[in-house]
N, C-alpha and C positions, 0 to 999 in steps of 0.2 A: 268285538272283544279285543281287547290290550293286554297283551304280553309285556310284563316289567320285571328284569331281574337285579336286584338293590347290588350294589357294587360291595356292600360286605360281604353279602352271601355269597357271591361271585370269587373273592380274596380269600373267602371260607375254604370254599372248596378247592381253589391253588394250593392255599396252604397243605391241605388235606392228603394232596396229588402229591405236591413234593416233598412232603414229609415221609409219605409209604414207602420212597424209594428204599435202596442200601444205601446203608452210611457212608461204606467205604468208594464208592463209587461220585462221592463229591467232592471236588474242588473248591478251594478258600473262593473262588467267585459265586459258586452255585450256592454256599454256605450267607453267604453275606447276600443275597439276593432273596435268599430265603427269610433271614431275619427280617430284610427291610419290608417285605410284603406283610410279615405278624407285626411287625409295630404300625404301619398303614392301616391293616386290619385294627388293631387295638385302637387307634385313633377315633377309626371312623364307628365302632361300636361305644364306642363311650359316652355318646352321649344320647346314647338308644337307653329306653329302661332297661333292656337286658343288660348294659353296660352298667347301667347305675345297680341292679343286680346283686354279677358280680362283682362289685366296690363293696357293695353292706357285707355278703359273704364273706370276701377276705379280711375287710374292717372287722369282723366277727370273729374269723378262724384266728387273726394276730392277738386281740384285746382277750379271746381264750389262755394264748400261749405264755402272754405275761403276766 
């Protein structure tokens, strides 16, 4: 048996971890380390159907609002 775990799911749960912290307890580095791993993450889900997903979802929620 094979253990595989997808490098989004993995970037999922960082994100998940550094975001719980307090806010106040971050530095403009920790901040910017942070973003760079949700745009990686977004990258690499994008071209998963969950990423295609949500693309029709917010394609839906925008073409609602206008």
């Amino acid at each position: 048996m094979q253990l595989s775990v997808s490098a989004s799911v993995f970037l999922g749960i960082i994100i998940l971890v550094r975001l719980a912290r307090r806010t106040e307890a971050r530095t403009r580095a920790d901040e910017k380390l942070t973003a760079l791993t949700c745009v990686v993450f977004g990258v690499l889900i994008a071209a998963t159907p969950w990423g295609h997903a949500i693309l029709q979802l917010v394609g839906t929620a925008t073409q609602a609002t206008h």
